[in-house]
C-alpha positions in Angstrom: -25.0 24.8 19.8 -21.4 24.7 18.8 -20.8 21.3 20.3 -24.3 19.8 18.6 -22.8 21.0 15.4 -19.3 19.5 15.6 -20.9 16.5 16.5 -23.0 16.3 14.0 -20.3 17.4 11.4 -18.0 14.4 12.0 -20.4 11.8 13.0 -21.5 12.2 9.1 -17.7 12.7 8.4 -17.6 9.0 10.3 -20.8 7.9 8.0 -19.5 8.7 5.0 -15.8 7.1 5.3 -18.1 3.7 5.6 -19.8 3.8 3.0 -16.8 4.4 0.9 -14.9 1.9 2.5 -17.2 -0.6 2.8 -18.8 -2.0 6.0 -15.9 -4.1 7.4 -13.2 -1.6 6.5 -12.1 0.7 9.2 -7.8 1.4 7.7 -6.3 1.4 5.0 -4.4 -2.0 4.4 -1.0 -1.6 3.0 0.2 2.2 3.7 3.0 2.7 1.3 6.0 4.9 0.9 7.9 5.5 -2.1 10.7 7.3 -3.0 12.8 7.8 -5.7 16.5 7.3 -5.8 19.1 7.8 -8.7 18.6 4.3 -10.2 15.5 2.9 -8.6 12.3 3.6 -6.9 11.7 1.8 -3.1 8.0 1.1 -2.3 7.6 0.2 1.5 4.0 -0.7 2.8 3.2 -1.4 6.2 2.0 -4.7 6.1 1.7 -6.2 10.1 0.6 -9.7 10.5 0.7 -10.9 6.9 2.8 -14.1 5.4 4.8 -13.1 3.0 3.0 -16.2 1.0 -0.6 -14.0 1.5 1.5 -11.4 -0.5 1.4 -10.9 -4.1 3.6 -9.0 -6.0 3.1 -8.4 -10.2 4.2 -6.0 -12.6 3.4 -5.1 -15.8 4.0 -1.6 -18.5 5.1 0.1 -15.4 1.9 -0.6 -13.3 3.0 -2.3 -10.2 0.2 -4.7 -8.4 0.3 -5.4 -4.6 -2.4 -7.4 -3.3 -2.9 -10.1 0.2 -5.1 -10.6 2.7 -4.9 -9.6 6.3 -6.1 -13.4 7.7 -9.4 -12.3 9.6 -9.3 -12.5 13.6 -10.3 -15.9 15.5 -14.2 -16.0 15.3 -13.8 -18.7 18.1 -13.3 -15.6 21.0 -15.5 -12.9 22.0 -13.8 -9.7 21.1 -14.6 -6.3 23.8 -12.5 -4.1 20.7 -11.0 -5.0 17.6 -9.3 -2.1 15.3 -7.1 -4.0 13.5 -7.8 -4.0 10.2 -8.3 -7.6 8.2 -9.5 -8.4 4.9 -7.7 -8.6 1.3 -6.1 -5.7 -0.5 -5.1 -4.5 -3.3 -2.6 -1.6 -4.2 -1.7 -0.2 -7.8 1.1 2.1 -8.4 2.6 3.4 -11.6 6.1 4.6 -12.5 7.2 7.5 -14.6 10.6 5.3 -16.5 10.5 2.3 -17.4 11.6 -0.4 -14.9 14.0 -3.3 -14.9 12.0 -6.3 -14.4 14.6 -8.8 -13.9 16.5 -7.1 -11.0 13.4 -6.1 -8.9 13.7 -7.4 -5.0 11.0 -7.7 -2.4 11.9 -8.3 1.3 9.5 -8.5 4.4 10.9 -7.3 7.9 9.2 -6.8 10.8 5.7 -6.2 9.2 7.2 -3.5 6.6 7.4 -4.8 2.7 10.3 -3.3 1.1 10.2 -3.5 -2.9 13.4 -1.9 -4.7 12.4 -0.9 -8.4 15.4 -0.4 -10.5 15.1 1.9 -13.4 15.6 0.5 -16.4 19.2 1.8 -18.6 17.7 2.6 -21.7 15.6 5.5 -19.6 17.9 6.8 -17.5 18.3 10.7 -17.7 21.2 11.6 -20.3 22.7 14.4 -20.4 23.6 15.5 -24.1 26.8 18.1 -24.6 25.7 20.7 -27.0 28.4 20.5 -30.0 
């Protein structure tokens, strides 16, 4: 009895993560990091497989866009088990300060996207010395 409902219980678990992700979707594409530094914020997403020119990168009022596509696998060749993930993405990430546009860096090693984010000057934390 146990077992049957444990079984039930994540077989609908399973059910319902399809639904929400859609029929081909079985991963999230692009698992990010980020972390926060003195000056600048570092977003790194796992990105395995992917061109950096299927990557695009945008910014705007401190909404950063990442978005690609994970080229599908070769129709041509019967597959026994396929579980990596393929299809486009799209990530969107907001920062707290204001960010420096013109300094912002993106590098891709080893399937791992590495974006640095500097803050911008005029946000920086001050500290003000009470007269």
């Amino acid at each position: 009895m146990l077992y049957d409902l444990y079984d039930d219980f994540f077989g609908l678990n399973r059910e319902i993560e399809k639904m929400m992700r859609g029929k081909n979707s079985r991963k999230a594409l692009a698992e990010v990091n980020i972390y926060e530094g003195k000056d600048k914020y570092v977003l790194q997403a796992k990105i395995p497989g992917v061109d950096k020119k299927d990557i695009q990168i945008s910014i705007r009022d401190n909404s950063l866009k990442l978005s690609g596509e994970v080229k599908s696998k070769d129709n041509s060749k019967t597959y026994y088990l396929s579980e990596r993930p393929y299809g486009k993405f799209e990530r969107n990430f907001m920062f707290d300060e204001n960010i420096d546009t013109e300094k912002i860096s993106a590098e891709l090693k080893n399937g791992v996207l590495t974006i640095d984010l500097p803050k911008s000057d005029d946000t920086k934390t001050k500290v003000i010395t009470i007269a």
